[in-house]
N, C-alpha and C positions, 0 to 999 in steps of 0.2 A: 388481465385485471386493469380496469380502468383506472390514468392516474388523474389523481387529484391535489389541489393545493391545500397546503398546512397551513394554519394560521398559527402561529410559533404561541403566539400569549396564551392560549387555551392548557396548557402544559403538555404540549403533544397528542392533540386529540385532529382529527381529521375532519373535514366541513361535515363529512356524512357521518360523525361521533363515534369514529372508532378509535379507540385510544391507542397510545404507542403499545403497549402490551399485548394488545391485541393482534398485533404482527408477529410476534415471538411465536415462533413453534418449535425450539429446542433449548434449552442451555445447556453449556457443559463447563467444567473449572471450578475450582474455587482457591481459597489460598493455600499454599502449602508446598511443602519440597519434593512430595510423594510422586507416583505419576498420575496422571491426569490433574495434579495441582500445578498452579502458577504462580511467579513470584514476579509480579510486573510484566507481563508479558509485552514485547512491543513489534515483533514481526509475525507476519500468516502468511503463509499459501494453500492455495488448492490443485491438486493435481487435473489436469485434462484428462488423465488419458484413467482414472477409478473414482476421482472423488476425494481421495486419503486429504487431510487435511494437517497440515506442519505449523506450530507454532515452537518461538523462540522466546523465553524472556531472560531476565539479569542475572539466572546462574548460568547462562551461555547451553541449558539445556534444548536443543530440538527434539519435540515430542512429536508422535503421529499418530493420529485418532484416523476412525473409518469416517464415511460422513455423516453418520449419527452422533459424535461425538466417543466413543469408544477407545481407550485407550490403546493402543495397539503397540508401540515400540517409540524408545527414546533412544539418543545419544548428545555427547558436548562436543561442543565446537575444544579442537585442539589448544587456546589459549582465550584467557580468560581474562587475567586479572588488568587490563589496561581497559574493560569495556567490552561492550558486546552488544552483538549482529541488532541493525533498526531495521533489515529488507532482507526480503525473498521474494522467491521466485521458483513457479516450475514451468519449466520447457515442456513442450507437444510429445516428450518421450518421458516424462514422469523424472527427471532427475530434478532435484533442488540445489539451485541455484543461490547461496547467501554472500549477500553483500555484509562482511566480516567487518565492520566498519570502525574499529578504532585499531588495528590492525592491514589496514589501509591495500586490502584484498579482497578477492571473489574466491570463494570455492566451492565448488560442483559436486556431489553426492548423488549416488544414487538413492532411492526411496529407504531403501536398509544404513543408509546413515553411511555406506563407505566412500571415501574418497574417490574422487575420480580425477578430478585437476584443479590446481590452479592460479591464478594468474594476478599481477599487481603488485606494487612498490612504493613504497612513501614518500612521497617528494612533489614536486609541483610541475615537472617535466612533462612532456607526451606519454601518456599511457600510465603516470603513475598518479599515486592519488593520497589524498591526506583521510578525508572519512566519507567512503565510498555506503550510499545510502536505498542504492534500488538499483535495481537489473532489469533487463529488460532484450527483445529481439523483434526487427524488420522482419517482414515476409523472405527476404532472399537470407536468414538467420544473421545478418548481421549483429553482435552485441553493441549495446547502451549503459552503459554506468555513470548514476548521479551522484555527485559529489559536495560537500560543502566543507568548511573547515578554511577558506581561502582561496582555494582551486573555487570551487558554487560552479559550476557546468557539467557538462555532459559530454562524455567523451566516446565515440564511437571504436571498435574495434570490430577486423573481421572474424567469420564463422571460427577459424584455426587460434585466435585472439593474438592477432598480430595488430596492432593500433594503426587508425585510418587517419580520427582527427578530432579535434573537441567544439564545442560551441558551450557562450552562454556566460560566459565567462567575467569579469567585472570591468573588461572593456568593452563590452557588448552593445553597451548604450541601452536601450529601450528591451535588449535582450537579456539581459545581464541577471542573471537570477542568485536567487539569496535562499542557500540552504534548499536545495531543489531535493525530495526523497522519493519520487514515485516515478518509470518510462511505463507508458505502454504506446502501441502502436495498433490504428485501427485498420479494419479492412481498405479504406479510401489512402490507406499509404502514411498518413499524418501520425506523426508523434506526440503524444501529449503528456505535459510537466506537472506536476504539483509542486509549485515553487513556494514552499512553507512560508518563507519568513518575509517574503513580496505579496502575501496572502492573495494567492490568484494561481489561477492555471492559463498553465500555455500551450499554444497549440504550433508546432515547430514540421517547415517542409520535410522531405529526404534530407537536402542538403543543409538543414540545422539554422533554415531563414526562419525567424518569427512572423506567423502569418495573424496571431488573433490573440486575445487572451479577455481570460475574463475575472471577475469577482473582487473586490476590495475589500480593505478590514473592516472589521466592522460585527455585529450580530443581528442583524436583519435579515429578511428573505432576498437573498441571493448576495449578500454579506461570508467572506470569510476568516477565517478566523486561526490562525497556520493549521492548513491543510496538509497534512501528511499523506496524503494515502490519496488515489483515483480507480477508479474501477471503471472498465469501459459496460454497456450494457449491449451483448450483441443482436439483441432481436429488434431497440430501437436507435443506438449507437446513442444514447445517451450516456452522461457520466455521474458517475459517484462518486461527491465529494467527501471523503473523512475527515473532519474537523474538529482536533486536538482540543482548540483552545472552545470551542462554543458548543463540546458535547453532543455533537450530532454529526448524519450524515446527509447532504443535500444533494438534491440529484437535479441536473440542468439539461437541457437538449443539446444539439450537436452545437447551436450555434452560442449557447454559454446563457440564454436565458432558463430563468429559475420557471423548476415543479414543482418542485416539495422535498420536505425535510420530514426525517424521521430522529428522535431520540431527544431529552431532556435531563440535567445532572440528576442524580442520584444513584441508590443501591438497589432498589425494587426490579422486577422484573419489566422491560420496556425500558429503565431509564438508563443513563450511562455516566462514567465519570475515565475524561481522558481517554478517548479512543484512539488511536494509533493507525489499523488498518481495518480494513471490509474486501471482501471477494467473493466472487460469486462462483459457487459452484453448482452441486447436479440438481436440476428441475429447478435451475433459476433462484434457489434459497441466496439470501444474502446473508455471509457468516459474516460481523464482525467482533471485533479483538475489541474487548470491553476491558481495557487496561490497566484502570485502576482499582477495578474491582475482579482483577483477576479472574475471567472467564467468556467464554463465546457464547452473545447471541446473534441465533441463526433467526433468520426473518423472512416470510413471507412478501417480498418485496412487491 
């Protein structure tokens, strides 16, 4: 699919006048306690290894749909009432990964919702964390966990989750990130941040050096607006930005210049209010976590 530029004033319509709706090719959600309802949902993932798709919202339920949207099996996060999970994650072997985030832990599940391990402690120390916001893994499986609450950095542990080291932190200087919620890492090795509340992304060595960043506040084309969420794009190593505060999600090249945006506020089909997360699963669809209107649209990207 050819990309092309948005011009944002049109209300999400495309040079070549395709409207934002026009990319939607599923929805699924709506409000409610039942299953397949949502109640704010603010975390997704997608599985590598089927497709199955995990969302979380504020009764701490994790559901799991096929990738049609299909309801398939829930369960709750073991505690609850302090707050509950903003990130997930699934590893190359199907387990989900949730950063428990007011509860100042990671824990690991496999796709049937049972525990498997896990790791993290409250405090401001090495390896432990105040509200742990996204996960993440290096090619040689190193873990990544983003943090903000005063800690705001990234603290690396190995495969076994023994703690290596952290970066990013408010002595950083020029690194020093605010409210960072999204790791991923691409083929080329690079780590990349969605540092929400510095409304920009970063692009960070192995060793946790800031090599690049890009985007400022703002709502213009290539403006952000706290960016929660990033999605790497593997066929052109482009990234997707999810941006909470401007209702859309904007997608940039490797080196941080703008392509295009998709999504505009509202409740209609194509528009969005408060998005949280996007990820890309099978045949390339982009599902994002349409948040305040409790529901996923999935998108012909």
């Amino acid at each position: 699919m050819a990309i092309v530029s948005v011009t944002l004033a049109c209300g999400g319509c495309d040079e070549g006048g395709e409207s934002a709706a026009d990319r939607v090719v599923n929805l699924f959600g709506e409000p409610g306690l039942g299953n397949g309802q949502f109640s704010y949902p603010r975390a997704l993932a997608i599985s590598p290894v089927d497709g199955k798709v995990f969302v979380c919202d504020k009764t701490a339920r994790i559901q799991r749909f096929d990738p049609d949207g299909r309801f398939e099996h829930v369960w709750r996060m073991p505690a609850w009432e302090f707050g509950k999970p903003t990130g997930m994650a699934c590893d190359a072997n199907g387990r989900l990964w949730v950063a428990d985030t007011h509860y100042a832990r990671v824990i690991c599940y496999d796709a049937d919702g049972r525990e498997q391990f896990r790791f993290g402690s409250r405090g401001e120390g090495p390896g432990e964390f105040i509200f742990p916001t996204g996960v993440g893994w290096d090619a040689a499986g190193n873990i990544y966990v983003a943090e903000y609450g005063g800690n705001d950095r990234i603290s690396r542990f190995s495969a076994d989750r023994v703690f290596i080291s952290s970066f990013g932190d408010r002595n950083s200087g020029e690194a020093s990130l605010l409210r960072p919620t999204q790791v991923k890492w691409d083929p080329r090795g690079f780590l990349w941040v969605a540092d929400g509340c510095n409304h920009r992304v970063c692009r960070f060595s192995t060793d946790g050096r800031l090599l690049a960043t890009f985007g400022r506040a703002g709502a213009g084309q290539g403006e952000l607006s706290y960016p929660y969420d990033l999605e790497l794009v593997p066929a052109t190593g482009h990234v997707l930005v999810t941006e909470f505060g401007n209702n859309r999600v904007s997608e940039f090249d490797a080196e941080g210049r703008f392509v295009r945006a998709w999504g505009v506020p509202g409740r209609r089909r194509g528009e969005i209010q408060q998005p949280w997360k996007a990820a890309i699963g099978r045949g390339g669809l982009l599902y994002v976590l349409d948040s305040w209107n409790n529901r996923v649209q999935v998108l012909a990207w």
